[in-house]
NUFI-360113 format. One record per residue (C-alpha): x, y, z. Coordinates in steps of 0.2 Angstrom, whole numbers, plus 5000, padded with zeros to 4 digits. Example, Ala and Ser with C-alpha at 12.3 -4.5 7.8 and 13.67 -1.06 7.14 Angstrom:
BEGIN
  east  north    up
  5062   4978  5039
  5068   4995  5036
END
This chain:
BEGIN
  east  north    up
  5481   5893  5873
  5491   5908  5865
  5510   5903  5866
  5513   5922  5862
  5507   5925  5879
  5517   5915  5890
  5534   5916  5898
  5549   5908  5887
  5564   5900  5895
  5579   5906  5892
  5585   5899  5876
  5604   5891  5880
  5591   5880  5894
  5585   5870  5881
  5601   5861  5879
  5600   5843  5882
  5614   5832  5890
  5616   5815  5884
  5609   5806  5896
  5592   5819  5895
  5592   5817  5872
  5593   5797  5874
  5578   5792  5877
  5567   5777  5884
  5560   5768  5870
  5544   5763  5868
  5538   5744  5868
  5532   5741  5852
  5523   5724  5859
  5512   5736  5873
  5513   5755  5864
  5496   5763  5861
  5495   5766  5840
  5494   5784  5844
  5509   5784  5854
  5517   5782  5839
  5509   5792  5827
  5513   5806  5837
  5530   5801  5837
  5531   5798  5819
  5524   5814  5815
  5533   5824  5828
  5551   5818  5819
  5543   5823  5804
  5538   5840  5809
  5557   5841  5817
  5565   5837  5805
  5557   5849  5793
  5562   5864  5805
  5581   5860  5803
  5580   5859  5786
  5573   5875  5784
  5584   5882  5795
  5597   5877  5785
  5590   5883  5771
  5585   5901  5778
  5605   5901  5786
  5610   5897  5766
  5602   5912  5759
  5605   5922  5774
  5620   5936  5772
  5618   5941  5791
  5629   5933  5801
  5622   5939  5817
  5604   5930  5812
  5615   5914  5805
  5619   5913  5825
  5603   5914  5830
  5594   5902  5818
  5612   5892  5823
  5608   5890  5840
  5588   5885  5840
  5593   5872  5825
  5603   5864  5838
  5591   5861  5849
  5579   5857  5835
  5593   5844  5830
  5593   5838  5849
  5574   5836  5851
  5575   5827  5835
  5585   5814  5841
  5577   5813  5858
  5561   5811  5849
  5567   5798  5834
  5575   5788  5847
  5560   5784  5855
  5559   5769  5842
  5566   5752  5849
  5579   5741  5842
  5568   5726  5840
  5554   5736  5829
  5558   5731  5810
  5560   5745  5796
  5542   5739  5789
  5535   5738  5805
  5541   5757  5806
  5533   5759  5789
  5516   5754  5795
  5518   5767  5808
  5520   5782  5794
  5507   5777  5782
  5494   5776  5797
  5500   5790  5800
  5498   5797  5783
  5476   5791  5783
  5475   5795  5802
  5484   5814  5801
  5476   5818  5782
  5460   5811  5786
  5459   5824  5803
  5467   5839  5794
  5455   5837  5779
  5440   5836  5792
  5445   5850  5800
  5450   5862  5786
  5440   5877  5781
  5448   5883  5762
  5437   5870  5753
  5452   5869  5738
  5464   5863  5752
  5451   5853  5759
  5450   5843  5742
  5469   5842  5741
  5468   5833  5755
  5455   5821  5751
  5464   5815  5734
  5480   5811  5741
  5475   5803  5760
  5467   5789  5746
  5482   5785  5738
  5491   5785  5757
  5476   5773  5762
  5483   5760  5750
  5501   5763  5752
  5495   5755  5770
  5488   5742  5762
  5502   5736  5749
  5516   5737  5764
  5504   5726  5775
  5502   5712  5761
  5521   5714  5760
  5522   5712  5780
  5511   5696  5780
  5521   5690  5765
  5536   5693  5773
  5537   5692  5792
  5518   5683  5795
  5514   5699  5803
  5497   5703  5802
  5498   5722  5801
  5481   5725  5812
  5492   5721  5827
  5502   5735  5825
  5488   5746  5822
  5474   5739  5833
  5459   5739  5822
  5462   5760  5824
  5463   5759  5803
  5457   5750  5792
  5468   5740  5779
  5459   5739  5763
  5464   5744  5744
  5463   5763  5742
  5467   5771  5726
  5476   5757  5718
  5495   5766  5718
  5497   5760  5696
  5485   5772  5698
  5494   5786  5707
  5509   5790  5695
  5505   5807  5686
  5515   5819  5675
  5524   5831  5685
  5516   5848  5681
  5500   5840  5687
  5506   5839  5706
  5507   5857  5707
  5492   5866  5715
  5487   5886  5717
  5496   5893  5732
  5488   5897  5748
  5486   5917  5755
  5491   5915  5770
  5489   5934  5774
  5470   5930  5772
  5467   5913  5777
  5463   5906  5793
  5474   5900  5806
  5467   5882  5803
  5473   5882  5785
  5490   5887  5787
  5495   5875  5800
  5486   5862  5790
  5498   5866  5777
  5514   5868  5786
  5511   5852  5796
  5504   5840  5779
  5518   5847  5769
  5533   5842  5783
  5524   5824  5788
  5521   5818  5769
  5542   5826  5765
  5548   5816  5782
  5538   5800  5774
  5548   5805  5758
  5564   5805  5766
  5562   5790  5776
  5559   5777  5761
  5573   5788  5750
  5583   5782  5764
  5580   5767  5770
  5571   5757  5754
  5585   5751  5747
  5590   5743  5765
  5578   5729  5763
  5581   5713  5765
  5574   5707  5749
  5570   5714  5730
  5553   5713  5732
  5554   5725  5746
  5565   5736  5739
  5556   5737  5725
  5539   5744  5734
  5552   5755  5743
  5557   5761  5728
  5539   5764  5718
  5530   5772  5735
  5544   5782  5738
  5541   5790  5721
  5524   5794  5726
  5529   5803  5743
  5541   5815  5733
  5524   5817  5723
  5513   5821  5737
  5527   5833  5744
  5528   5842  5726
  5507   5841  5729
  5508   5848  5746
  5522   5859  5745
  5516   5870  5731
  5501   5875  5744
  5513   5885  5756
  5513   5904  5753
  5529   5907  5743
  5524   5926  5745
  5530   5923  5765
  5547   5931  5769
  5559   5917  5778
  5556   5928  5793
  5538   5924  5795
  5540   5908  5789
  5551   5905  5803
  5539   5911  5815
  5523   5899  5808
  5535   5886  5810
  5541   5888  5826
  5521   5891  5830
  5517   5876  5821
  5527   5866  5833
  5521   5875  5849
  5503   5870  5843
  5508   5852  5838
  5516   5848  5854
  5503   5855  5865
  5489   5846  5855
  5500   5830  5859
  5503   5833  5877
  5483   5832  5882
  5480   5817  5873
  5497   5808  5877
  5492   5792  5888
  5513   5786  5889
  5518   5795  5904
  5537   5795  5897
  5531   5802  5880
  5519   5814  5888
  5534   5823  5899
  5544   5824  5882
  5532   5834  5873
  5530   5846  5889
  5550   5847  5888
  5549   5852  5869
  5533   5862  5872
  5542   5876  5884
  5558   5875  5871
  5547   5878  5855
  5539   5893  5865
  5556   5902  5868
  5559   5898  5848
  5543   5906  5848
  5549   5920  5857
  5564   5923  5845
  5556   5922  5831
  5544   5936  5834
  5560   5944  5843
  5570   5943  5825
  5554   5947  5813
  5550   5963  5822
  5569   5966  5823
  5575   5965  5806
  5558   5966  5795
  5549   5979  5806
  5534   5967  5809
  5525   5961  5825
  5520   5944  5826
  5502   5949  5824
  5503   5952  5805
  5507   5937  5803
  5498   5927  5815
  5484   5938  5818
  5477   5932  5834
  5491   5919  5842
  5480   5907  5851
  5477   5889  5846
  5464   5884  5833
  5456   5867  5837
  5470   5856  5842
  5473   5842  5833
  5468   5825  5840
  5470   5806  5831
  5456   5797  5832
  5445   5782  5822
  5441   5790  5804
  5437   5772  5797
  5420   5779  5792
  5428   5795  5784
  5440   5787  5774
  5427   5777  5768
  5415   5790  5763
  5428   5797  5752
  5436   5782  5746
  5419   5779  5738
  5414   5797  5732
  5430   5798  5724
  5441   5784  5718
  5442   5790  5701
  5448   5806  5704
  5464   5811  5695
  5473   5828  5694
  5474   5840  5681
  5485   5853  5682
  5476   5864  5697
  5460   5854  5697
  5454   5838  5701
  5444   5826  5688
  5436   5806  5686
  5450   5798  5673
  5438   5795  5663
  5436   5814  5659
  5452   5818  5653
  5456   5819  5635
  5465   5805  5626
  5481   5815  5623
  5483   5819  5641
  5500   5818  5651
  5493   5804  5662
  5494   5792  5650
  5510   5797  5643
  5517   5796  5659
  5508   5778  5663
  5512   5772  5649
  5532   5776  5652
  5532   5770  5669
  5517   5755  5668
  5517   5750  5653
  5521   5733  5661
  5509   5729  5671
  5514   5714  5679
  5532   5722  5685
  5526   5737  5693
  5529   5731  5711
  5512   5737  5722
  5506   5725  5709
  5518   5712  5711
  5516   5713  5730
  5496   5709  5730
  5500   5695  5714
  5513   5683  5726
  5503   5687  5744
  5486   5680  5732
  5498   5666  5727
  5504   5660  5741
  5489   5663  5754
  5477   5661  5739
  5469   5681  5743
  5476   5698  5749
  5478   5705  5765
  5467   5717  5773
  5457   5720  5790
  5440   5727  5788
  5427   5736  5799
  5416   5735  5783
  5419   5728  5765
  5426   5738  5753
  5415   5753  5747
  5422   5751  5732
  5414   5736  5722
  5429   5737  5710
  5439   5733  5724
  5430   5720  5733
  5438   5706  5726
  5451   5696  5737
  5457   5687  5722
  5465   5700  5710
  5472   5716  5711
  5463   5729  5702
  5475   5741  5691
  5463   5747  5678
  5450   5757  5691
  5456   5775  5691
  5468   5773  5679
  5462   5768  5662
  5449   5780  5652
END
């Protein structure tokens, strides 16, 4: 499909009543998984276009655009709400949580998979495994907690294993920045890859920044806190992909394309009848956002939509589906991977002065306080060994053992 090509609505017709932006919820006790990643991620992707909307209207002289970026960023704020709102009262905060981080192996795993620039392709790979355990750290806390085991929410769609062990995920700042992404050269593929990893990982971000400190007990404020930390990480990660070389113009454009693409992926997989007429409803809006966009770029920059999105029609559309055996492949291949600067190296290949161990040993240098650890310590105290649901054991035999959480594997030289 080529959203170019079809009809937009007018625009002031995307204006929702009340009774239209509050939606149905879900039941959380009944919801396919996928339901709600789509859901999840969807917020995310929202979310992100408001705030760049925002931003492009705060370093926007014209007035007459302001208007124009004014009016869709309504709408955007609209079918955020109607979207965000899908969540029901009687789904928990962490319950949410195990939502995003499926999300975060599910969505990474099918980007990476399906992503042709090899260096983007290993970005990918080398966070989705520090994501993989964030799942499993906030489903020990769940079991710990509430006496939830976290494969109910996620029907056995995911496995909940140790990843990357997150001690092992805190790195000096300048490592989290990566080369920069052409997008006047790359394919489709690689730019949507980007746009829609960089807005879900920020939305992750903002959501524990938010709503960590809310818990109901230290312990989980405390993950909260030390996960959050590695969100704003992944976003600097992420982030630094995008094409800063785009003018806000064209970046306005992929992200309104970006969202015509997402929600037409979503609508032929969606199996929630309710959901499913909601991202049709978005679908046609986005396409007259579309529509705008390209109307603006060629209005004020002289550009047709083609050089910027040479072709318009849909790449591969993006599908969640089981990648156990994926995630496992890589888990095992590269567990000890750690970044420097623009590249990607085994720990143990980094010299002794490096950054990462100043950095580690200003954050961990205690181990026993760092609370991913402490999570895994009081679940194997009181239960006697961790929480997990596995298809298979661990391909990791570092992190096969039940009994103690590993915190030197990837991390020490």
């Amino acid at each position: 499909m080529n959203p170019f090509e079809q009809k937009p609505m007018p625009l002031v017709d995307g204006i929702m009543d009340w009774c239209t932006v509050y939606p149905k919820p879900y039941c959380k006790q009944t919801v396919d998984p996928y339901t709600k990643l789509r859901i999840i991620l969807m917020n995310g992707i929202e979310v992100e276009a408001v705030i760049f909307k925002h931003q492009f209207s705060r370093n926007c002289p014209n007035n007459d655009l302001r208007r124009e970026l004014a009016l869709t960023r309504r709408i955007e704020q609209q079918q955020q709400k109607h979207i965000n709102w899908l969540k029901p009262i009687d789904e928990t905060q962490l319950e949410t949580t195990i939502g995003y981080e499926h999300v975060a192996v599910d969505l990474t795993a099918w980007l990476a998979q399906n992503e042709p620039n090899p260096y983007v392709k290993q970005a990918l790979d080398f966070a989705l495994l520090e994501d993989f355990d964030h799942l499993y750290r906030y489903a020990n806390l769940l079991d710990l907690d509430a006496q939830i085991p976290a494969q109910q929410l996620v029907k056995s769609y995911v496995d909940i294993t140790p990843g990357r062990p997150t001690i092992a995920e805190h790195r000096f700042p300048f490592d989290s920045i990566k080369y920069h992404v052409d997008f006047k050269t790359a394919d489709v593929q690689t730019m949507l890859n980007t746009l829609i990893i960089t807005a879900g990982e920020q939305q992750t971000m903002n959501f524990y920044m938010n709503i960590g400190n809310t818990y109901y007990n230290d312990l989980g404020r405390e993950l909260y806190l030390e996960i959050g930390m590695i969100e704003e990480q992944h976003v600097s990660h992420y982030g630094s992909l995008l094409d800063p070389n785009c003018t806000w113009l064209e970046n306005l454009l992929l992200h309104e394309y970006t969202e015509c693409y997402l929600y037409y992926s979503f609508y032929q997989d969606e199996l929630d009848a309710n959901v499913k007429s909601i991202w049709e409803m978005h679908l046609q809006q986005e396409i007259a956002h579309l529509h705008k966009a390209a109307d603006l770029l060629k209005q004020y920059e002289n550009k047709d939509w083609q050089q910027v999105i040479p072709n318009g029609a849909f790449p591969k559309l993006l599908q969640f589906h089981d990648t156990r055996d994926y995630v496992r492949k890589i888990l095992g291949e590269q567990i000890l991977l750690t970044a420097n600067r623009e590249q990607y190296v085994p720990v143990t290949e980094l010299p002794k002065d490096h950054e990462f161990f100043l950095y580690q040993d200003i954050v961990n240098h205690n181990v026993d306080a760092v609370p991913s650890h402490k999570v895994i310590v009081q679940h194997q105290q009181k239960f006697n060994i961790d929480y997990r649901a596995e298809s298979q054991t661990n391909p990791v035999q570092e992190l096969t053992d039940r009994t103690a959480d590993n915190t030197c594997i990837a991390r020490k030289p």
